[in-house]
N, C-alpha and C positions, 0 to 999 in steps of 0.2 A: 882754321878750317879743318873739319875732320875728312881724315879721307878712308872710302871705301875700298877695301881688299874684297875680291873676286877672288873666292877659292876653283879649284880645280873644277868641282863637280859645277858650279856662277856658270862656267863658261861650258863647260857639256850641254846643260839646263839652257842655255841660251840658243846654241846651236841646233839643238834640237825643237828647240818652237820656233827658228828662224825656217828649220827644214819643212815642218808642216805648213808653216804659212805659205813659202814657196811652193809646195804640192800643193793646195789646196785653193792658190791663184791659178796654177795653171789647169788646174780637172778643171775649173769656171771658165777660164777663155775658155781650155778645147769643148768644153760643150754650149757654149754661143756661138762657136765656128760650127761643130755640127747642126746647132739650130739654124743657121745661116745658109747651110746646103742642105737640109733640109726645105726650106723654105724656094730654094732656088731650084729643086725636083718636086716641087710640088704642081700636078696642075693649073691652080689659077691662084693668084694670090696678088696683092696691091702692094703686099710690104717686097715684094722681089729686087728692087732698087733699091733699099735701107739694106739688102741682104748683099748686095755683090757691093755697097759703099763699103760696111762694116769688114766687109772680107778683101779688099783690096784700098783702105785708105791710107797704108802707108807707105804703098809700093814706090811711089816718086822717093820718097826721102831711103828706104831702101836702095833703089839704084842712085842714088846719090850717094850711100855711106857702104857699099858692099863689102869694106873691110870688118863691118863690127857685125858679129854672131849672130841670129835670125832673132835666137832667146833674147837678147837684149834691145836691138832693133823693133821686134813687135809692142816692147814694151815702152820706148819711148815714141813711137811714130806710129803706132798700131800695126794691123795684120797686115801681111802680103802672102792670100795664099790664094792659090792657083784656080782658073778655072776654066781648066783642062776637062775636068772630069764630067762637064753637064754636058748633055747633046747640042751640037752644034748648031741646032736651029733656038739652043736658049740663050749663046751668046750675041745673039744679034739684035742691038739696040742700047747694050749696054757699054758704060764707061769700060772698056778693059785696056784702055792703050798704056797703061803703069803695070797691069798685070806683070805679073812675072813668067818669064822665057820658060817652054818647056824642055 
């Protein structure tokens, strides 16, 4: 069996489209979380419950594994992010009890 050599520049070349792919998942999360609170400061909207699911579906398994990174966390169990920042009369009715602590 022949075997492949990976010169110096293999692995720069590697590293570096490993780097864009991981940029370029995370601009796509953070803008479906923005789309997400957007959709949660909107007036009247139906999808408002798919918005605070998406934004808070991982938060159980978060407080379950709080030793592992948020970065690696979001991406095995989804998001756990906060939702602190809508007015108070928009959290009422929804799932927040996994939310995360301000």
């Amino acid at each position: 069996m022949k075997q492949v050599k990976m010169g110096g520049w293999g692995i720069v070349f590697s590293i570096f489209i490993i780097s864009i792919l991981i940029g370029v998942e995370k601009y796509v999360r953070e803008e479906a979380v923005r789309q997400d609170y957007s959709i949660l400061n909107s007036p009247c909207s139906d999808k408002k419950v798919n918005a605070v699911n998406n934004l808070i579906s991982g938060c159980h398994k978060h407080n379950m594994f709080s030793w592992m990174p948020n970065y690696f966390a979001e991406r095995l169990f989804g998001n756990c992010r906060s939702l602190n920042q809508l007015p108070r009369c928009k959290q009422t009715g929804y799932g927040i009890r996994f939310a995360p602590k301000p």
